[in-house]
C-alpha positions in Angstrom: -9.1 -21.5 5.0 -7.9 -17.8 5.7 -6.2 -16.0 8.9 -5.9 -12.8 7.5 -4.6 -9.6 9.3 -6.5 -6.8 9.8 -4.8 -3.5 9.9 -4.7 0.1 9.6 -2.5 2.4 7.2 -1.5 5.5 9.3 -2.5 7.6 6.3 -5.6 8.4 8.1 -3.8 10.8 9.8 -1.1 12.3 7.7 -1.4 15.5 8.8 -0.3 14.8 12.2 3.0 13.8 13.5 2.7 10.5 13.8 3.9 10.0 17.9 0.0 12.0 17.9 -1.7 9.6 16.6 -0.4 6.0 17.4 -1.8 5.5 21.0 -5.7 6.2 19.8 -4.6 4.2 16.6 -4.0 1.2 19.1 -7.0 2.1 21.3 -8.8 1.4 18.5 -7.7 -2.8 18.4 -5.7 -2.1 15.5 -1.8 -3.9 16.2 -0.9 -3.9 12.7 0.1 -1.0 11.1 1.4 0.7 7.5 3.2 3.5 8.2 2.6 6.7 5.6 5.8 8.6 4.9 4.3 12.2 5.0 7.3 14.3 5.8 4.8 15.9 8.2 3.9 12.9 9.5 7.0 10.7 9.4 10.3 12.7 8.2 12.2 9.3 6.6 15.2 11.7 6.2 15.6 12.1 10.0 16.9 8.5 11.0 17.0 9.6 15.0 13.6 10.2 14.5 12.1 7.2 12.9 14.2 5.0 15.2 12.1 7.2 18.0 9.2 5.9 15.7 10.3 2.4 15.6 10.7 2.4 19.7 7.1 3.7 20.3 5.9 1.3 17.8 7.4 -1.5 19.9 6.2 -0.3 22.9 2.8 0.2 22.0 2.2 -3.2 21.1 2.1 -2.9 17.1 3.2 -4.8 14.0 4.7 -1.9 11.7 3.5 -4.4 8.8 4.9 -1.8 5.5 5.6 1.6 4.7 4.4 3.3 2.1 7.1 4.8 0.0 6.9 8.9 -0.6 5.0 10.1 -3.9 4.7 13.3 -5.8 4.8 14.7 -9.0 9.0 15.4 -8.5 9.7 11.7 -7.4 9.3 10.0 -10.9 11.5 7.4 -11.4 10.3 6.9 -14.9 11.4 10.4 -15.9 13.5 11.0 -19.3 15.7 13.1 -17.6 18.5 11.1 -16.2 19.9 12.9 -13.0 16.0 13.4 -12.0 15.3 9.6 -12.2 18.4 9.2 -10.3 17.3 11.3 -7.5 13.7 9.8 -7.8 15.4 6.4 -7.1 17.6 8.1 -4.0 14.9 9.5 -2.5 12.8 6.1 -2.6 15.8 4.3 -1.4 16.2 6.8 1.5 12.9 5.8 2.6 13.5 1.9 2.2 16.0 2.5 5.3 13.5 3.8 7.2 11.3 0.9 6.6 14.5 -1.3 7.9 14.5 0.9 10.9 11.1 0.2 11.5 11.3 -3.5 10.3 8.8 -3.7 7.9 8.1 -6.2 5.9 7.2 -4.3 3.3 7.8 -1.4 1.3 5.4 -0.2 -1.2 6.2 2.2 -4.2 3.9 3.9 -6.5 5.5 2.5 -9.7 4.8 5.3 -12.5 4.6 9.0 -12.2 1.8 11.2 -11.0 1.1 12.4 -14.4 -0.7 11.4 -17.4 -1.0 11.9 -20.9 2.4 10.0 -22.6 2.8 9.2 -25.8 3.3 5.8 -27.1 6.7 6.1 -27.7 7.7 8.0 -24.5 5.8 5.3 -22.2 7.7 2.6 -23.9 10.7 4.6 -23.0 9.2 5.4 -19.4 8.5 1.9 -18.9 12.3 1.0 -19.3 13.2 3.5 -17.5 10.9 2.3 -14.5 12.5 -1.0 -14.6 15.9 0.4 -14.3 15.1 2.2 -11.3 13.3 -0.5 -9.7 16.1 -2.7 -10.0 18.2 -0.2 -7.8 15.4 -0.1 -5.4 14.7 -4.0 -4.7 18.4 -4.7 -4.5 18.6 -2.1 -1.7 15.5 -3.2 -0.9 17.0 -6.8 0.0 20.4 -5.2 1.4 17.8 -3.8 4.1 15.9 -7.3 4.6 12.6 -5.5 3.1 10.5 -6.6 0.4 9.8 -4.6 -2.3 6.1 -4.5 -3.6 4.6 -2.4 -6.2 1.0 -0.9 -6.1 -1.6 -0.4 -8.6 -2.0 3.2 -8.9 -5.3 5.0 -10.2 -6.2 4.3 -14.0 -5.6 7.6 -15.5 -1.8 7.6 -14.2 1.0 5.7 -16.4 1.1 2.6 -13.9 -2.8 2.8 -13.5 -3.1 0.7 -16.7 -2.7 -3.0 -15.7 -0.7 -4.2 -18.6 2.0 -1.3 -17.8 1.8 -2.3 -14.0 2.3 -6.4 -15.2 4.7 -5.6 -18.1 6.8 -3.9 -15.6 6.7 -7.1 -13.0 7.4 -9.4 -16.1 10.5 -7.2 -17.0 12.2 -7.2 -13.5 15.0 -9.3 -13.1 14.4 -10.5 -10.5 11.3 -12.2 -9.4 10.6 -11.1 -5.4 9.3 -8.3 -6.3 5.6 -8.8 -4.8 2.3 -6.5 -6.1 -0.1 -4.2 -3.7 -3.8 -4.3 -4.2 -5.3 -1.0 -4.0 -9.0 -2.1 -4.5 -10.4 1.7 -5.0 -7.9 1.9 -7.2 -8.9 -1.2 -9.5 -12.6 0.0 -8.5 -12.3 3.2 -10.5 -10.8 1.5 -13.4 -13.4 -1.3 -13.3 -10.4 -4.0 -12.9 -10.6 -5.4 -10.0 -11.5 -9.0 -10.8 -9.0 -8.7 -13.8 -5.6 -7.5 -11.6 -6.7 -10.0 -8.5 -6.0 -13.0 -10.9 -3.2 -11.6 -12.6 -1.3 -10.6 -9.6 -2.8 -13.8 -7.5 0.9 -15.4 -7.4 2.6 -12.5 -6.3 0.2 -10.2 -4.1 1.6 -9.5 -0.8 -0.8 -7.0 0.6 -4.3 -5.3 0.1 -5.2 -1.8 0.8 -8.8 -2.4 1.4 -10.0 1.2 0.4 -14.0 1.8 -1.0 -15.1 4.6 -3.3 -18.3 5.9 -4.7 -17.0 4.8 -8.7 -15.9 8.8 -9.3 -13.0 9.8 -7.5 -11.0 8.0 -5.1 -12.7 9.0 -1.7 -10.8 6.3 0.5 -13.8 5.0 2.3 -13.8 3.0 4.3 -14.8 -0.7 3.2 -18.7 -0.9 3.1 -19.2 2.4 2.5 -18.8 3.1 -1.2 -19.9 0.7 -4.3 -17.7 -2.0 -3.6 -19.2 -5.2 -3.3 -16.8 -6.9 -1.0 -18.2 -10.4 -1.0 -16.9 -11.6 -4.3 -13.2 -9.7 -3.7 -13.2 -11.5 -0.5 -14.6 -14.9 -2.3 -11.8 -14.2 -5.1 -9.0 -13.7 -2.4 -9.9 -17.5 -1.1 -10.0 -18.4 -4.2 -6.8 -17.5 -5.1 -5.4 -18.1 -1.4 -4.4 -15.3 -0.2 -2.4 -15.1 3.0 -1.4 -11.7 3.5 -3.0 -8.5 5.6 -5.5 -6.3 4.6 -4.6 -3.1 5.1 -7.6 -0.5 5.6 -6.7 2.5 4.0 -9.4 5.5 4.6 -9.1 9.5 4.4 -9.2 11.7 7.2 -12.5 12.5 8.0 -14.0 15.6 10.3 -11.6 14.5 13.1 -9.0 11.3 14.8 -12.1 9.9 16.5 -14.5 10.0 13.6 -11.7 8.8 11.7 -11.1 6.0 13.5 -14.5 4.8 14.2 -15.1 4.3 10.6 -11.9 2.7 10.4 -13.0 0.6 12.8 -16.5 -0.1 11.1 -14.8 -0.9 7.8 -12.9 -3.5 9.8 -15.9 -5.5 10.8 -17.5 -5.5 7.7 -14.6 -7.3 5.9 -14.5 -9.9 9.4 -18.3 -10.3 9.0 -18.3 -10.9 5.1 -15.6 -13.1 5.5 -17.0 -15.2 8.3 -20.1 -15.7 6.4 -18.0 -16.9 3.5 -16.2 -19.3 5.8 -17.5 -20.1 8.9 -15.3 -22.7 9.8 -12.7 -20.6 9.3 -10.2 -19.6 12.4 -11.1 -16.1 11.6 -10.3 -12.8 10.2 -8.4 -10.9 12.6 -7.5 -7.3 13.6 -4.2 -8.5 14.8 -0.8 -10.3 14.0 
């Protein structure tokens, strides 16, 4: 049996300020949400701000569900220079109070760079160093009362590669550290039976994005190659109980955007009512 949440990732519109965007986001029947943390679209660093954020949230009816942390090429927390991993690992932990702020239960970090092309020794080193930093992160993580979760990134990045991704949750020292399903992601690296059933005890979320198999064109679900029976076949399998986060690009415009949103929505509720029609259902709230 499955009750899963059905929600939206704000990244749809991460170009706008996100007090733009929220009211058509909820117009739309979406009540759960993943905040993106754009600085143009939510400045982390300006607390008065996402405490604004976190009101309008409230009052709107939503369920801020996550936050995606910050990425770019300069936050790399894996870096072999020291006082840049240490501000790689500030700058994610300045976000992680914003996801407090807007009590999240998540908060989900790109766990490798956004680079490629490491040697063998330097990604053992980078590895290590990735640890170290994520360390920092989950203990401030659970100072804040937020979970820290770590997401597959695309295959030709460092933590695209799913033993790097598992070697780094085996080498934590701690074990809540929970694993983000980006299934576009997995798509383009032709593993996303393989990292569903290694990551089946601890994934907490899935970013329910659909690509063409080139480039990772965040479509919404049912409109790439996907073929979203058997993920959704493997996630009652493996009993899933989490959200499913729809994560698509911005298209020509809010409302186009959000329609297709929208329709990505119903394909993942009608696939997985015809895979269980007893159950409760699939739904697009909390």
């Amino acid at each position: 049996m499955a009750d899963w949440t059905i929600g939206l990732s704000t990244g749809c519109c991460w170009k706008e300020n996100i007090f733009d965007c929220l009211e058509d986001i909820r117009a739309y029947d979406f009540e759960v949400i993943e905040i993106c943390s754009h600085p143009g679209h939510l400045d982390y660093h300006d607390l008065p701000f996402v405490r604004r954020t976190a009101s309008m949230v409230r009052s709107l009816g939503f369920k801020a569900h996550s936050l995606h942390a910050p990425f770019a090429e300069t936050i790399d927390i894996t870096s072999l220079d020291e006082s840049a991993r240490r501000a790689a690992a500030q700058e994610l932990m300045k976000a992680a109070e914003a996801a407090a702020i807007l009590e999240t239960k998540y908060f989900i970090v790109h766990p490798g760079p956004e680079k490629t092309a490491f040697s063998e020794h330097e990604r053992i080193s980078r590895l290590q160093n990735a640890v170290g930093a994520l360390d920092q992160i989950r203990h401030r993580c659970n100072s804040l009362g937020v979970e820290l979760v770590l997401e597959n990134m695309l295959p030709h990045l460092f933590a695209g590669r799913t033993e790097n991704l598992i070697w780094i949750m085996k080498a934590l020292t701690n074990a809540d550290v929970g694993i983000c399903l980006d299934t576009g992601h997995a798509q383009l690296g032709c593993n996303l039976p393989e990292i569903m059933e290694l990551s089946a005890a601890c994934l907490r979320l899935v970013h329910a994005s659909d690509n063409h198999g080139t480039w990772d064109d965040h479509l919404p679900p049912g409109d790439g190659k996907i073929d979203w029976s058997p993920v959704i076949r493997q996630l009652l399998d493996i009993h899933y109980d989490g959200a499913l986060i729809v994560e698509v690009a911005n298209f020509e415009d809010r409302r186009s955007t959000l329609k297709r949103a929208s329709r990505g929505r119903e394909h993942l509720r009608h696939i997985g009512t015809a895979l269980e029609p007893s159950m409760p259902g699939i739904r697009c709230g909390s």
